[in-house]
N, C-alpha and C positions, 0 to 999 in steps of 0.2 A: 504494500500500500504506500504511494507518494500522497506525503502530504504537504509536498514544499509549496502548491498555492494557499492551500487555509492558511497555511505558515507565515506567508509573504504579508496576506489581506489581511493578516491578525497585526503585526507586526507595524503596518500601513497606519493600523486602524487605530492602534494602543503608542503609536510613536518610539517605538521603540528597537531595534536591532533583530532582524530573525532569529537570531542565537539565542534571544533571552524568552522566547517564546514558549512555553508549554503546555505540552497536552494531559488531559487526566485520560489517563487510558483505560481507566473502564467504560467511558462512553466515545471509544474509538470509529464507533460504527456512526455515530453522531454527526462525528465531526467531519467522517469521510464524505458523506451526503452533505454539508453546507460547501454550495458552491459560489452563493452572494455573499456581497460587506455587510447584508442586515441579519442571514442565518447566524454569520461569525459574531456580529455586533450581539446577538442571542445568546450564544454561546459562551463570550464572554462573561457577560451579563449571571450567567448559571453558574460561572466559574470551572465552568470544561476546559476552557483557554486564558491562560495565565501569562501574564510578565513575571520574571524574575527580578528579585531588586538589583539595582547594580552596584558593584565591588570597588570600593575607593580602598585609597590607600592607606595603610594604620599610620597612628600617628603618636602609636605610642614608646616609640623610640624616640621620637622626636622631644616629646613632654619630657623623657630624662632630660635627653640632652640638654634639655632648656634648664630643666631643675639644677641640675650640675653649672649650666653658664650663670645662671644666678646667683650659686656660692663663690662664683670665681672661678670656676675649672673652664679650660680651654680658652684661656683669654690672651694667651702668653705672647712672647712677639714673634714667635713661630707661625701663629694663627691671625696675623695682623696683615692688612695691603691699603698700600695708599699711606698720604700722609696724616699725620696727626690731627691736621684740620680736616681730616675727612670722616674721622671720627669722634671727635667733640669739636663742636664749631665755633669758633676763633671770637664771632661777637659773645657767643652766651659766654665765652672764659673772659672774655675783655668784661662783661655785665659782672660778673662775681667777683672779677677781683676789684676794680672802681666801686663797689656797692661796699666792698667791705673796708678798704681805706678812708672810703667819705665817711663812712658810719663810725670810724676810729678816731679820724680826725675832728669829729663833733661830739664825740667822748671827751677828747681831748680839752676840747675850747669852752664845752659847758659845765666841766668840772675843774677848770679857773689851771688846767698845766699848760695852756699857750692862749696867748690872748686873740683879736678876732683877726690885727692884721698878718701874725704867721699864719693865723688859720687860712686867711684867704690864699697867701703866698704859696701854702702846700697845696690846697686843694685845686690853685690853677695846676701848678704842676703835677698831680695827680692828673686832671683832665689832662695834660699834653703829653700824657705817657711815659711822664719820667720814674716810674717807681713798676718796676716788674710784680713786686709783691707788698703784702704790708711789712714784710720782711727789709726789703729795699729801704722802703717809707721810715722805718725805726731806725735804721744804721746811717740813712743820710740825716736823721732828726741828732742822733750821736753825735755822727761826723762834724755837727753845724752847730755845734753844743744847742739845741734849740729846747730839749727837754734841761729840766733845773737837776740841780744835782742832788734832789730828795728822790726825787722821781724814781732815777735811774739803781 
């Protein structure tokens, strides 16, 4: 018995791949007599003619891996392409570290350790990109004796 047309009309009919199509073969004789798209669309219907679901790919190899990249594993610079800026980007690191030397420097000036016009003096040079870190910002404050020497 060929049943590659019911196969094709079902398949037509249900959208879906011939290969995923099935028959319940106790009502083989059923199925072999519909030769229309409304016998098969019946038949469907009765649940004689069936899609199979279709097979994605698991993902739970993937869910470790991720679990594992979240504690830190496989992060190394073996596992790394491109530059630096292609992985944390150059304004949001320019954003962190300007957010945290202005915030430092108005610690500074409103708990009376430099008055308002160092403060302005550093904070322009803050904005002109003179201090890589708050790090920078304290050892050029040293260098310039600009903190008192209770401070320090």
């Amino acid at each position: 018995m060929d049943l590659s047309y019911q196969r094709r009309l079902a398949a037509e009919i249900l959208g879906v791949g011939e290969s995923r199509i099935k028959f319940d073969l106790s009502a083989i004789d059923r199925i072999e007599a519909a030769v229309t798209k409304d016998e098969i669309r019946r038949l469907i219907k009765d649940g004689v003619i069936y899609a199979i679901p279709e097979k994605s790919n698991s993902r739970g190899r993937w869910r470790e891996f991720h679990e594992e990249r979240k504690m830190g594993r496989h992060r190394g610079q073996g596992k790394r392409k491109g530059k630096i800026g292609a992985r944390i980007d150059p304004k949001r690191q320019w954003i962190n570290r300007i957010r945290k030397i202005r915030r430092f420097l108005k610690w500074l000036r409103d708990n009376g350790v430099i008055d308002k016009k160092t403060y302005r003096m550093l904070y322009r040079k803050a904005k002109g990109g003179a201090f890589d870190s708050l790090a920078s910002l304290k050892r050029f404050m040293k260098d310039h004796n600009i903190l008192p020497q209770d401070y320090r």
